[in-house]
C-alpha beads as a LAMMPS data file, in Angstrom:
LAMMPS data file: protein, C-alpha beads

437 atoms
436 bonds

1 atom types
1 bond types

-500.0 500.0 xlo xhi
-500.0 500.0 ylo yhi
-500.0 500.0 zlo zhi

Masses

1 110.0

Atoms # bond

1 1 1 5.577 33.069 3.588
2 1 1 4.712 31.806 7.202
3 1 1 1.472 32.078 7.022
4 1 1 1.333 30.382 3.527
5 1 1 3.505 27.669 4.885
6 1 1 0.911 27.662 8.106
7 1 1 -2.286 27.531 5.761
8 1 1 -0.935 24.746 3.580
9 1 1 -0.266 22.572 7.046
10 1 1 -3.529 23.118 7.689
11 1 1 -4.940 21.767 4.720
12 1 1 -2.598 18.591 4.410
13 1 1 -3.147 17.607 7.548
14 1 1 -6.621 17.675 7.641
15 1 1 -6.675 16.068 4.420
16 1 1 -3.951 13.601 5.800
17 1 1 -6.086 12.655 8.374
18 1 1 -8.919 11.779 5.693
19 1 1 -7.267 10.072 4.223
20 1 1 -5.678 7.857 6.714
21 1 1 -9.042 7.414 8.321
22 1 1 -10.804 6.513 4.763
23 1 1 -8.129 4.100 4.137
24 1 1 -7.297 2.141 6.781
25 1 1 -11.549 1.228 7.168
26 1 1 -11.044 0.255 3.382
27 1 1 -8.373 -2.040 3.778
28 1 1 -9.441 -3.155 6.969
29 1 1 -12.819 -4.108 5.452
30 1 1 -10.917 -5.713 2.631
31 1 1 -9.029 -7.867 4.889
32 1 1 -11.637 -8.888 7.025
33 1 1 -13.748 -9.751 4.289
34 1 1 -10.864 -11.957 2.129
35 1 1 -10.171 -13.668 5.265
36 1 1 -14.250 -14.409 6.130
37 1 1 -14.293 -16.656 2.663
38 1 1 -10.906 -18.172 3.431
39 1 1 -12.342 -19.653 6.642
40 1 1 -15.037 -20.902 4.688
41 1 1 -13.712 -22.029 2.112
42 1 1 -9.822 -22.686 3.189
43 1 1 -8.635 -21.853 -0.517
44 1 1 -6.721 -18.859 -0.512
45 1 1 -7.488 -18.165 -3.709
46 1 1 -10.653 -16.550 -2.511
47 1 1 -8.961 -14.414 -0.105
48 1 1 -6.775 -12.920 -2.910
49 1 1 -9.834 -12.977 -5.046
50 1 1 -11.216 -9.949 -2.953
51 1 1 -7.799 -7.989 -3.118
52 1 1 -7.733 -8.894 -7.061
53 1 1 -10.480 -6.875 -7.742
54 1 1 -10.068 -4.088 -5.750
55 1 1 -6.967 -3.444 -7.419
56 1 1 -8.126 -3.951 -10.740
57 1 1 -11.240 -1.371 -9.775
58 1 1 -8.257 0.750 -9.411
59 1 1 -6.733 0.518 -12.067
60 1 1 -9.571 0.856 -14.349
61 1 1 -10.562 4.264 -13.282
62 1 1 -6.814 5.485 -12.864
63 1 1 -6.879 7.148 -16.423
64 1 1 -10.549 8.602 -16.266
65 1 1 -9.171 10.289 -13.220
66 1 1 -5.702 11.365 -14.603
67 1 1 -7.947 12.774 -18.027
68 1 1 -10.298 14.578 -16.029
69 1 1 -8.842 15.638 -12.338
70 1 1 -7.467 19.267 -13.216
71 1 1 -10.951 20.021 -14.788
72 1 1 -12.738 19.294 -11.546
73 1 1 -12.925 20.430 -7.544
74 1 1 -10.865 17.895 -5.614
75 1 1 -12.802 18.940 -2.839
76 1 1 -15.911 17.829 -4.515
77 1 1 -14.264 14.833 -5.606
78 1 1 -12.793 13.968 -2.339
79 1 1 -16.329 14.555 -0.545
80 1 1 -18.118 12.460 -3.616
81 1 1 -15.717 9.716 -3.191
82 1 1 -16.235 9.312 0.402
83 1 1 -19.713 9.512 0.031
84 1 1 -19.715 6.569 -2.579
85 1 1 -17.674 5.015 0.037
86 1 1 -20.002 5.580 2.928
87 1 1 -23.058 3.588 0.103
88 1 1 -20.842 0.818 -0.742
89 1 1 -20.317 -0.158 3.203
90 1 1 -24.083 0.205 3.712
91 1 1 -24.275 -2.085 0.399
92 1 1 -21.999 -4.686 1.982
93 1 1 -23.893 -4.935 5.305
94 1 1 -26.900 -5.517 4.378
95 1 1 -25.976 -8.338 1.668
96 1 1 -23.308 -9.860 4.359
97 1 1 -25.559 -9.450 7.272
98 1 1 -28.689 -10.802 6.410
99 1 1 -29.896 -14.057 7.432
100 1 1 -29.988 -17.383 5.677
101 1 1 -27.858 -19.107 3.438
102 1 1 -24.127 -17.712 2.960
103 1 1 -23.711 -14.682 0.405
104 1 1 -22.452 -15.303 -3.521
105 1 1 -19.338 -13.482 -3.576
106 1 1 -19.619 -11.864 -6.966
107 1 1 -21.646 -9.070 -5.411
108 1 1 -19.945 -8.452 -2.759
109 1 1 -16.551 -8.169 -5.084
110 1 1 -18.888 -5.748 -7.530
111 1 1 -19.681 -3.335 -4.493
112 1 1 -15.182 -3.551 -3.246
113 1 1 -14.531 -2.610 -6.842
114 1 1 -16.557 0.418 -6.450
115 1 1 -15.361 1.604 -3.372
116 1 1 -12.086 1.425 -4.652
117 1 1 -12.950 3.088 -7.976
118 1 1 -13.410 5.977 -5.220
119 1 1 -10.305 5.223 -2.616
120 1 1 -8.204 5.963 -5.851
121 1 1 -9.390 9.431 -6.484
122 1 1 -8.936 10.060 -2.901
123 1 1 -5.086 8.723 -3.012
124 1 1 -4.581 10.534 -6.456
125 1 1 -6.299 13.420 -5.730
126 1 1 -3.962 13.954 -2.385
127 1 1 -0.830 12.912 -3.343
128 1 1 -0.705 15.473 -6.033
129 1 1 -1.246 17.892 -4.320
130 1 1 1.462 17.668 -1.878
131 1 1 4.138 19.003 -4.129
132 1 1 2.029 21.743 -4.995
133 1 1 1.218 22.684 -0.802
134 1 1 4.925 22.488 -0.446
135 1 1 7.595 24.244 -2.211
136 1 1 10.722 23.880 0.310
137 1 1 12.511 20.457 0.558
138 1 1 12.883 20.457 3.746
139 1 1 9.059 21.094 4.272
140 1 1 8.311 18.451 1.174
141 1 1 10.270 15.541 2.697
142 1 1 8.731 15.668 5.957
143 1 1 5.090 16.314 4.142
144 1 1 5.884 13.069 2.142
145 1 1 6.710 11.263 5.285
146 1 1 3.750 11.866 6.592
147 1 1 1.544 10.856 3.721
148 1 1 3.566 7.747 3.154
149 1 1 2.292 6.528 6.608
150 1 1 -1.335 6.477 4.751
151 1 1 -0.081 3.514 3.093
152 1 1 2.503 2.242 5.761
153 1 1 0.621 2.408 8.839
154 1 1 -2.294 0.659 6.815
155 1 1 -0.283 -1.623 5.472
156 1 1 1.029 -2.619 8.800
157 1 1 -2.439 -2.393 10.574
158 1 1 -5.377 -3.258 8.332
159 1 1 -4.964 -7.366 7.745
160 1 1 -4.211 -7.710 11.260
161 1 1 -6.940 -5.238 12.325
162 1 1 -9.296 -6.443 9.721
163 1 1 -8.414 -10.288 11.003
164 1 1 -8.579 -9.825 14.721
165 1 1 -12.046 -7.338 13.833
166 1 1 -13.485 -10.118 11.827
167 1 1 -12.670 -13.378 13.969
168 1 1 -13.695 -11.612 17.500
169 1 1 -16.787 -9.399 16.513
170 1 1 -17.425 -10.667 13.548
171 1 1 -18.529 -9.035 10.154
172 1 1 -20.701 -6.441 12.311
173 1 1 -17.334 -5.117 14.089
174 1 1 -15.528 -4.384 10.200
175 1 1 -18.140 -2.879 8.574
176 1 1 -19.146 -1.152 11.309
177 1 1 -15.270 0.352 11.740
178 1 1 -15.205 1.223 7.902
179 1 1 -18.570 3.390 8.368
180 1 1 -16.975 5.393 11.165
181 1 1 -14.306 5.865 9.019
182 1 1 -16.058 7.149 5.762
183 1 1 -18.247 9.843 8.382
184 1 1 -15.098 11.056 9.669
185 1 1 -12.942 11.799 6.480
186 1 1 -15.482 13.463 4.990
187 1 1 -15.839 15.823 8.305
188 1 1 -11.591 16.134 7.465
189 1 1 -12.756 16.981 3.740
190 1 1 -15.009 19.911 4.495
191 1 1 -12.261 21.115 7.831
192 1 1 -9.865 22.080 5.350
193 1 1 -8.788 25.330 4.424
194 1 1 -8.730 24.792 0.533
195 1 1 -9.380 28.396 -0.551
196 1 1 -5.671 29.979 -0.752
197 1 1 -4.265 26.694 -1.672
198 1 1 -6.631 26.403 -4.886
199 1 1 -5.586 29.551 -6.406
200 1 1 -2.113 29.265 -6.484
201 1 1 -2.912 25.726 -7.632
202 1 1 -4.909 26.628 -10.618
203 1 1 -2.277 29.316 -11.258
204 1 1 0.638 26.924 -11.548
205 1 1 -0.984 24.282 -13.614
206 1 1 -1.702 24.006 -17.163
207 1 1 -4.993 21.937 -19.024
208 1 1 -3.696 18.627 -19.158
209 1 1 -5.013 16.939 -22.369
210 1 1 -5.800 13.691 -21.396
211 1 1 -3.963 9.928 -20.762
212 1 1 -3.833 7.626 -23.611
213 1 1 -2.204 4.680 -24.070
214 1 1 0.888 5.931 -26.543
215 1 1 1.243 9.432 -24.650
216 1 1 1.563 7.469 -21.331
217 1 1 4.465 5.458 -23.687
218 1 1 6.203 8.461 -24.620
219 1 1 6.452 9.870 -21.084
220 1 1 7.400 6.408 -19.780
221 1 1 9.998 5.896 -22.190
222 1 1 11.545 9.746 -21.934
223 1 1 11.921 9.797 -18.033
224 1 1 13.482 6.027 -18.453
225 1 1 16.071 7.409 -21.253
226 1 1 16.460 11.517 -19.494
227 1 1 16.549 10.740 -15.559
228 1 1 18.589 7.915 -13.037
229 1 1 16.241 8.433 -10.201
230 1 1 13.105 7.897 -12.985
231 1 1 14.318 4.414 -13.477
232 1 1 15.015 4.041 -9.408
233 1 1 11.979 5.144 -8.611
234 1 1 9.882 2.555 -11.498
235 1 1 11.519 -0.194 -10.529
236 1 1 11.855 0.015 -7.061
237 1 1 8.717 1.462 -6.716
238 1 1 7.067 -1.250 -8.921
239 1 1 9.073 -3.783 -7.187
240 1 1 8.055 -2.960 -4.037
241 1 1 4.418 -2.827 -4.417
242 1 1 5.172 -6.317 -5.814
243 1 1 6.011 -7.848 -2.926
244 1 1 4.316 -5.590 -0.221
245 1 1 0.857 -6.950 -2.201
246 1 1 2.224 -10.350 -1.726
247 1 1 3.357 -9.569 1.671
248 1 1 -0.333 -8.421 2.494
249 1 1 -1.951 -11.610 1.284
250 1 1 0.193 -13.926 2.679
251 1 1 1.199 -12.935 6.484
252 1 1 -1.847 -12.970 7.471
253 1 1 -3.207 -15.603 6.165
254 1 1 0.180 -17.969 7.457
255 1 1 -0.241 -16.348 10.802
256 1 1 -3.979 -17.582 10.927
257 1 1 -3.265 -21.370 9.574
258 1 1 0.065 -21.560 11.500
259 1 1 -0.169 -19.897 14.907
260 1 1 -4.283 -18.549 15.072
261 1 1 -5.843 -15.886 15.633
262 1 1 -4.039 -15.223 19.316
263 1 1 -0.773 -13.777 18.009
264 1 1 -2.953 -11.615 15.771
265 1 1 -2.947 -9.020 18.327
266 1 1 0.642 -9.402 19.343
267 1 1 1.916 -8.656 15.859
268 1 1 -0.429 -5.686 15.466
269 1 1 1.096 -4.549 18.674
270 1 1 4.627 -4.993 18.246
271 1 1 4.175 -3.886 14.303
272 1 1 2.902 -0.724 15.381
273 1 1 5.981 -0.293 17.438
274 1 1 8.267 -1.139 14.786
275 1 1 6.393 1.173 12.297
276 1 1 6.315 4.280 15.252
277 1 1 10.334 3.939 15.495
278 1 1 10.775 4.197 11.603
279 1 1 8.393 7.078 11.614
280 1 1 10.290 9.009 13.566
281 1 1 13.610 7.937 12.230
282 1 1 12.119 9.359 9.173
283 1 1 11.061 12.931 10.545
284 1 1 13.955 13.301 12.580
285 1 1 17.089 12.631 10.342
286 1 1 16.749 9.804 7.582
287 1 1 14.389 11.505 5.548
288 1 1 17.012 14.397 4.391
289 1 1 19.483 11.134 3.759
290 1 1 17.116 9.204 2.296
291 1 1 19.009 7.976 -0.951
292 1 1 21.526 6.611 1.623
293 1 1 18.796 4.496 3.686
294 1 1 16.480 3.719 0.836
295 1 1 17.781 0.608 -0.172
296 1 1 19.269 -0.240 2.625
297 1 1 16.003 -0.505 4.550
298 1 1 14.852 -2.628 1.659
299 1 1 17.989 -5.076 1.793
300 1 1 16.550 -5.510 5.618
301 1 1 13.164 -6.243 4.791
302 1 1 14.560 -8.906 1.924
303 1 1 16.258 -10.127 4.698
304 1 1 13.425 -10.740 6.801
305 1 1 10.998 -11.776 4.285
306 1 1 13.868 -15.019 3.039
307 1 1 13.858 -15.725 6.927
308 1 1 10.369 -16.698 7.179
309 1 1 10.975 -19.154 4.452
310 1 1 13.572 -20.828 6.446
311 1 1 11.865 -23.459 9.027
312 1 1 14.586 -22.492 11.720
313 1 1 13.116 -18.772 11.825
314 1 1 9.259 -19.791 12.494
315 1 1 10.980 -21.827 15.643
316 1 1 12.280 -18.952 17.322
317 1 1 9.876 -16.102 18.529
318 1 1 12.079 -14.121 19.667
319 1 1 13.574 -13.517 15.942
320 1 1 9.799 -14.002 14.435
321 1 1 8.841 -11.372 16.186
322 1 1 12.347 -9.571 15.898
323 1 1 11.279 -9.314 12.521
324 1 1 8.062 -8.222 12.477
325 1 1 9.086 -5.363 14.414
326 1 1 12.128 -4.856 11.883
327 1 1 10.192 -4.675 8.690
328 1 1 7.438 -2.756 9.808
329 1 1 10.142 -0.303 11.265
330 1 1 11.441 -0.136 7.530
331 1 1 7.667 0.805 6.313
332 1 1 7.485 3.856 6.819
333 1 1 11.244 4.494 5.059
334 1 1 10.564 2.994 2.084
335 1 1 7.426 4.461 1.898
336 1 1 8.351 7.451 2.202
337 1 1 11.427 7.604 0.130
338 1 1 9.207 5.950 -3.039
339 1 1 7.043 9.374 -2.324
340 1 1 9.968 11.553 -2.305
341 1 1 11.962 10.459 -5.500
342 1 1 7.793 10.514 -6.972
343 1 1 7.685 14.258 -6.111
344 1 1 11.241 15.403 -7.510
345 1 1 10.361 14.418 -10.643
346 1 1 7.324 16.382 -11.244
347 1 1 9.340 19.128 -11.655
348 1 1 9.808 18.331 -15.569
349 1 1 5.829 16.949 -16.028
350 1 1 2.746 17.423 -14.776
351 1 1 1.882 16.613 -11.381
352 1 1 -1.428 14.387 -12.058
353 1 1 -0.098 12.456 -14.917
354 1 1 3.456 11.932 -13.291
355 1 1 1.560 10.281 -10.529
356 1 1 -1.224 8.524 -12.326
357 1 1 2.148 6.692 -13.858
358 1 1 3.582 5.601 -10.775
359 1 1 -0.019 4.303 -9.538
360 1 1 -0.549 2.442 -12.552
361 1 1 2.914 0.775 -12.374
362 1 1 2.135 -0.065 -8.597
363 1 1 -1.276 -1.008 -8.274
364 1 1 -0.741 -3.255 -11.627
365 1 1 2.467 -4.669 -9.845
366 1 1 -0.152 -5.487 -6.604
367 1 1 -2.736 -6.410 -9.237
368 1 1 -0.338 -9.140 -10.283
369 1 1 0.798 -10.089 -6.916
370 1 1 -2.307 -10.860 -5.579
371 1 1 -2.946 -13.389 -8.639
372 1 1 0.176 -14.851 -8.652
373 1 1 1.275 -15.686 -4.921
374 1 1 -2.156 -17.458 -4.413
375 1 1 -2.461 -19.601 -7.609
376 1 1 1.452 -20.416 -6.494
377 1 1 0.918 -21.544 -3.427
378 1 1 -1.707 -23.919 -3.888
379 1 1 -0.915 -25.217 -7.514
380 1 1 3.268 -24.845 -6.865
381 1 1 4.923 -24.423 -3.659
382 1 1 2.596 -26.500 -1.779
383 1 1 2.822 -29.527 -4.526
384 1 1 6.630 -29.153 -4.097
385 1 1 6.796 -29.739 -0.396
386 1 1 4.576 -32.648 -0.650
387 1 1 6.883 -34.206 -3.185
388 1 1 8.102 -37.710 -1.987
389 1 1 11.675 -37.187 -3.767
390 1 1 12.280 -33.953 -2.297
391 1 1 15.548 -33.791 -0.914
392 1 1 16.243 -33.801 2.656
393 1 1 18.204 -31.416 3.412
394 1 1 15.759 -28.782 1.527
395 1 1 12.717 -30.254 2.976
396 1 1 14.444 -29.810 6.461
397 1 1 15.123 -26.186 5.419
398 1 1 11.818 -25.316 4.311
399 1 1 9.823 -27.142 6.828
400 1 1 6.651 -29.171 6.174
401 1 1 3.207 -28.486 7.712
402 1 1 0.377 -26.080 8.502
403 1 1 1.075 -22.660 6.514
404 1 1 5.039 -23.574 5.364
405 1 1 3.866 -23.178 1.688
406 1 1 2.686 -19.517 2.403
407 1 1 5.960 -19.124 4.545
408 1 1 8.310 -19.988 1.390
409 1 1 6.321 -18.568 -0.744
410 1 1 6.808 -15.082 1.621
411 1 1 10.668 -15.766 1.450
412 1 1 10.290 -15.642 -2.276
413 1 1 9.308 -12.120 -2.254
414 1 1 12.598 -10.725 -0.343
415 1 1 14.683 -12.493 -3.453
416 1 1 12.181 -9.845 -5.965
417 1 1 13.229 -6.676 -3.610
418 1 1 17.173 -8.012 -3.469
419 1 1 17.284 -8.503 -7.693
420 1 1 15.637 -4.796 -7.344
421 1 1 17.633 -3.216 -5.330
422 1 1 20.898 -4.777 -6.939
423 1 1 19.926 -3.460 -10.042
424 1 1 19.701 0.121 -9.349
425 1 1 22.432 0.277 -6.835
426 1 1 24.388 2.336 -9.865
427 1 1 21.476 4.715 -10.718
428 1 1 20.376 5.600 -7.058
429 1 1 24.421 6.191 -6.591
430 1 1 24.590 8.263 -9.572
431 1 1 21.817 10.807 -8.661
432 1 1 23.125 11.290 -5.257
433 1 1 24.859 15.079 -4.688
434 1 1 27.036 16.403 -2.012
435 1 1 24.300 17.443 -0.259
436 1 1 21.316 16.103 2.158
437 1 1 18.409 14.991 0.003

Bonds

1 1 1 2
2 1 2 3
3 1 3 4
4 1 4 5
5 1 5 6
6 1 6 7
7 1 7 8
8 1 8 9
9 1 9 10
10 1 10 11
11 1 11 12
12 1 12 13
13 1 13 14
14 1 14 15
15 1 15 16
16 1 16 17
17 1 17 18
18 1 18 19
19 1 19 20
20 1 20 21
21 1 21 22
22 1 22 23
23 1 23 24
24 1 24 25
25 1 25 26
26 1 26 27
27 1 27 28
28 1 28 29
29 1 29 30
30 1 30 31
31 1 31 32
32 1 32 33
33 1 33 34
34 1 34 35
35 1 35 36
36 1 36 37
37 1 37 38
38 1 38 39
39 1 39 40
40 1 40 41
41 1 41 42
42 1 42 43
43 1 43 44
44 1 44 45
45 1 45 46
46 1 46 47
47 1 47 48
48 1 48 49
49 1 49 50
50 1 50 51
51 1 51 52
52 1 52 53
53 1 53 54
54 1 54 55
55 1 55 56
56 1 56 57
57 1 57 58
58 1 58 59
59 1 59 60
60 1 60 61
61 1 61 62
62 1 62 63
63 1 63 64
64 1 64 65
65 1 65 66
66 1 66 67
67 1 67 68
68 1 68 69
69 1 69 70
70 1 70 71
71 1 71 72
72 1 72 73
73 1 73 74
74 1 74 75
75 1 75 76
76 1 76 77
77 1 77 78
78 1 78 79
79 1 79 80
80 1 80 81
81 1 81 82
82 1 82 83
83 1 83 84
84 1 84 85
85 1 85 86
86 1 86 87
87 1 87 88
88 1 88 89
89 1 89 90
90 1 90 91
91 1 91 92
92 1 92 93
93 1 93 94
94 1 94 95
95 1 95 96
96 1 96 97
97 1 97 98
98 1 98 99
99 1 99 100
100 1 100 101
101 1 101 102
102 1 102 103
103 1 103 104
104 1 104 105
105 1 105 106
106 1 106 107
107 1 107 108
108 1 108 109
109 1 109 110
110 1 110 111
111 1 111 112
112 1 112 113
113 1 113 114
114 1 114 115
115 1 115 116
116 1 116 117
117 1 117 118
118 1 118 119
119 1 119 120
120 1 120 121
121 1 121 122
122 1 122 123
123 1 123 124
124 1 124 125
125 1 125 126
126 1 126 127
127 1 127 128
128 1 128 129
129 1 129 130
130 1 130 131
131 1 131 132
132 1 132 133
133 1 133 134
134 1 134 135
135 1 135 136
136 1 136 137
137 1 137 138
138 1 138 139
139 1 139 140
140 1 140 141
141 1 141 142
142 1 142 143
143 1 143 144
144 1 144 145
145 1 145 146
146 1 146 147
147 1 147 148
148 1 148 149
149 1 149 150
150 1 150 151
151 1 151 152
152 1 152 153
153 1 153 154
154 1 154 155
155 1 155 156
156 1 156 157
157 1 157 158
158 1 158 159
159 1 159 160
160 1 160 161
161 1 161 162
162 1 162 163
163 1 163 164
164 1 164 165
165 1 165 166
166 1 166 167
167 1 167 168
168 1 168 169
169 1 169 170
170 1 170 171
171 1 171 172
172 1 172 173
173 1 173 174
174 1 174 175
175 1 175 176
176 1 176 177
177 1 177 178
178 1 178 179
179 1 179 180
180 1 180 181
181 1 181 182
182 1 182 183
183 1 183 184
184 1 184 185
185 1 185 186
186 1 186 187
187 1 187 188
188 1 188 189
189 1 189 190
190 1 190 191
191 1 191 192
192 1 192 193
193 1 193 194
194 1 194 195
195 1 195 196
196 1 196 197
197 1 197 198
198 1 198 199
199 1 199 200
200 1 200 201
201 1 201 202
202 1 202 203
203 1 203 204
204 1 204 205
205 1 205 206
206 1 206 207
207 1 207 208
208 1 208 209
209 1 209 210
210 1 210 211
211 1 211 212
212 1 212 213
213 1 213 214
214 1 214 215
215 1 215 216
216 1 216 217
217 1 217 218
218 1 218 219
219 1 219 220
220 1 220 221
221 1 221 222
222 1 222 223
223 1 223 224
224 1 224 225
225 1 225 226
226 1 226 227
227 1 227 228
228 1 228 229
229 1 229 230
230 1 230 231
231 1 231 232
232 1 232 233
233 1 233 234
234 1 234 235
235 1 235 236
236 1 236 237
237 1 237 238
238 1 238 239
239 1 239 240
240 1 240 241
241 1 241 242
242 1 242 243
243 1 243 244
244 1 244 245
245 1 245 246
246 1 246 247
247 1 247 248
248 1 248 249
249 1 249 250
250 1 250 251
251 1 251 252
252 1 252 253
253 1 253 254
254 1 254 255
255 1 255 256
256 1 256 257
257 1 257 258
258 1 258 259
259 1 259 260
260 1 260 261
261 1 261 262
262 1 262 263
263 1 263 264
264 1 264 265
265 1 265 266
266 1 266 267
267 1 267 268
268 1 268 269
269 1 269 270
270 1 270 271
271 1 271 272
272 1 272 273
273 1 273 274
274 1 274 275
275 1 275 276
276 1 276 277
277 1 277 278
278 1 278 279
279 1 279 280
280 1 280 281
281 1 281 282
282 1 282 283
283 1 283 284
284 1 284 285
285 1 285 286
286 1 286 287
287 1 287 288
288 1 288 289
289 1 289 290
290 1 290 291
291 1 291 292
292 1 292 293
293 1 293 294
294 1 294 295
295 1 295 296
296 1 296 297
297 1 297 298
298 1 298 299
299 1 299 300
300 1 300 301
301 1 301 302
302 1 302 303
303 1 303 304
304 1 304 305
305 1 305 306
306 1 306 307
307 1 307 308
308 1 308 309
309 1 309 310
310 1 310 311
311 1 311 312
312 1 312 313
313 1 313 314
314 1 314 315
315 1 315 316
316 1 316 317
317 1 317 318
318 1 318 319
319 1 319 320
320 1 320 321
321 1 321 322
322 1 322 323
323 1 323 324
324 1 324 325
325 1 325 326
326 1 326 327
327 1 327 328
328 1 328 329
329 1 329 330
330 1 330 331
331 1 331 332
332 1 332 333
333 1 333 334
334 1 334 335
335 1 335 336
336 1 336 337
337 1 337 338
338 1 338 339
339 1 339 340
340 1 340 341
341 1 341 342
342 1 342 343
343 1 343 344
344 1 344 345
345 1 345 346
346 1 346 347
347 1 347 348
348 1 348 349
349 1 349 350
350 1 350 351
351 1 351 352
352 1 352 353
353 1 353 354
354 1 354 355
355 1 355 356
356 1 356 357
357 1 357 358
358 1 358 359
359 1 359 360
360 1 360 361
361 1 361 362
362 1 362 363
363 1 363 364
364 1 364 365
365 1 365 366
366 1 366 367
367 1 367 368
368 1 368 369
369 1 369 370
370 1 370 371
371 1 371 372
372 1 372 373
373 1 373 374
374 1 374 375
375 1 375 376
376 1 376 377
377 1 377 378
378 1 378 379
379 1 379 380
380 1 380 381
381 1 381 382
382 1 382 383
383 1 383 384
384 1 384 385
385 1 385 386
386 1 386 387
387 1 387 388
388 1 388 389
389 1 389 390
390 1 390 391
391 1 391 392
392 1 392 393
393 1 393 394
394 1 394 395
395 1 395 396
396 1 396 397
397 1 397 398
398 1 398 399
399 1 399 400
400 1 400 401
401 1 401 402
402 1 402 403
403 1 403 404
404 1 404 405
405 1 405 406
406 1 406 407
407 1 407 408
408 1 408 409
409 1 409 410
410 1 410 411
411 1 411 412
412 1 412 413
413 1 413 414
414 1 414 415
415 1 415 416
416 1 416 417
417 1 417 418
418 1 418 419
419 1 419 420
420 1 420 421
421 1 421 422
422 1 422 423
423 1 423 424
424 1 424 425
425 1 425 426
426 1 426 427
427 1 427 428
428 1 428 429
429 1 429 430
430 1 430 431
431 1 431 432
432 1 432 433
433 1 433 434
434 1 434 435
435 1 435 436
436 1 436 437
């Protein structure tokens, strides 16, 4: 049992660390990319444009992956899909680098949407086989804690990375980082120890027939009606993919317009801090309470996110930055607890389909996000707070001026997580036992 439990490790970590590594250059390029038209264009629209598509790449291929996955290596898939990665960078330098006159974007968002056709068979590929690696819950929580800091840590690091990359190097400096990143996972790929693994994984599993659109119905609909924690973890999860896509789009892009590019590297810095703590918070003791913590690291982050709607907040560093360091602290929680309630219900279903669910729920609920907070901030907020017969009081509340439209906009997403969170307060209190867990 040890040295099944020492082999597995082996293999998540190394695959962990490909994953982490593949990632974070994708987002980072992402990032650094969106915000290159935004200078040059100063319509944020194009920004989210970039993050539209990648998401929608995503989606697209989700059920092509969810049909097919058990029928294939995931080692060859992982090492194909990094490999497609490693073309698409090479791709993007040579149409962003060249000289003369400025790039047309639509082939630069056809090349994104294929990378991320292949970041989402990494991400599905891995995260279903966690539950598989690990049986014990003990072992299982702090496996999912880990992997949830794929999507934390990036989340906290790539737009500022990607920002900072893009307005001191330049384009050269991001592409260059998401190359790197692409050699090294694959090295991570072929590390790994996948023989023992993949024979009690075959073993286990049965020929999944395929995802179509009424099937995925019926097994929406009967872990909605059968299981509390299903619902939790749909709407939470969905929720919070919401407004973390939102979140994504539009703290960088107020931190650029209101404060530049200097505090760029102070938030990455103190964000990283902030995520560290919450990382080991996780590891160490909230991750075997984590029904207790999970919304109430959420009801922070709501918090934090109606703060930086409120003029008063932007005028106080000390509680800006109190905040940044808060809800990146909370990352890695929520994260991680999202992964967890993900993984206890796959004991009823299949692994890849359970999963290809819960992507397709959250990368739609990004999908949407990204649309939807850029088209309202330049065709509502920002309309609003220019309008003469605003009332005082609210216009002295909200604030006027360079990037206070993105800031309300961001305080609009904490009211999404508190109507979330409020209403599953009575299923995530129903499925919680006597026990740690």
């Amino acid at each position: 049992m040890k040295s099944g439990y020492s082999k597995s490790k082996q293999t998540f970590l190394w695959l962990w660390s490909g994953q982490l590594i593949s990632n974070l250059g994708t987002q980072t390029t992402l990032y650094g990319i969106g915000l290159w038209f935004f200078a040059r264009t100063d319509r944020l629209v194009d920004f989210a444009l970039v993050a539209l598509v990648v998401q929608l790449a995503r989606i697209i291929i989700l059920p092509v992956l969810a049909n097919r996955l058990d029928n294939w290596s995931r080692r060859n898939v992982m090492l194909i899909a990094n490999g497609i990665g490693a073309l698409c960078t090479i791709s993007l330098a040579i149409m962003l680098l060249k000289g003369g006159s400025s790039p047309s974007l639509y082939p630069i968002l056809l090349v994104q949407g294929v990378a991320a056709m292949a970041e989402a068979s990494l991400i599905l590929s891995f995260s279903s086989l966690i539950p598989i690696l690990f049986i014990e819950e003990k072992e299982l929580i702090q496996a999912n804690g880990v992997f949830a800091t794929t999507d934390s840590l990036v989340l906290t690091m790539a737009p500022f990375l990607g920002s900072w990359l893009g307005g001191a190097i330049g384009l050269e400096g991001v592409l260059t980082l998401d190359a790197c990143s692409f050699f090294l996972a694959l090295i991570c790929v072929l590390a790994a120890p996948w023989g023992i693994q993949f024979k009690s994984f075959r073993k286990r599993r049965k020929l999944w027939t395929g995802l179509h659109l009424w099937q995925s119905f019926q097994e929406v609909k009967n872990l909605w009606v059968n299981l509390p924690l299903s619902r939790v973890a749909i709407v939470i999860g969905t929720a919070v993919a919401f407004s973390y896509g939102a979140t994504e789009i539009l703290f960088p892009a107020w931190v650029a317009v209101a404060y530049g590019t200097k505090r760029m590297a102070a938030v990455l810095f103190i964000a990283s801090l902030g995520y560290s703590l919450g990382f080991l918070a996780w590891q160490k003791k909230l991750g075997f309470y984590w029904r207790s913590f999970w919304l109430i690291a959420i009801f922070i982050q709501s918090l934090i996110l109606m703060g930086a709607g409120l003029m008063e907040f932007s005028q106080k560093p000390i509680f800006w930055f109190g905040g940044v360091f808060l809800f990146s602290a909370g990352l890695p929680v929520v994260m991680s607890s999202i992964q967890q309630a993900w993984s206890q219900l796959t004991n009823e279903k299949e692994i890849s389909s359970i999963f290809a669910l819960r992507y397709g729920f959250e990368w739609s609920a990004r999908l949407i996000a990204f649309l939807c907070v850029s088209l309202a901030v330049d065709h509502l907020v920002q309309p609003t707070l220019q309008w003469p017969n605003l009332p005082l009081w609210l216009q002295s509340s909200l604030g006027i001026g360079e990037g206070r439209a993105i800031a309300v906009t961001l305080g609009a997403m904490g009211w999404i997580l508190v109507i979330a969170i409020g209403s599953q307060f009575r299923n995530l209190r129903s499925t919680r036992s006597g026990v740690p867990g």
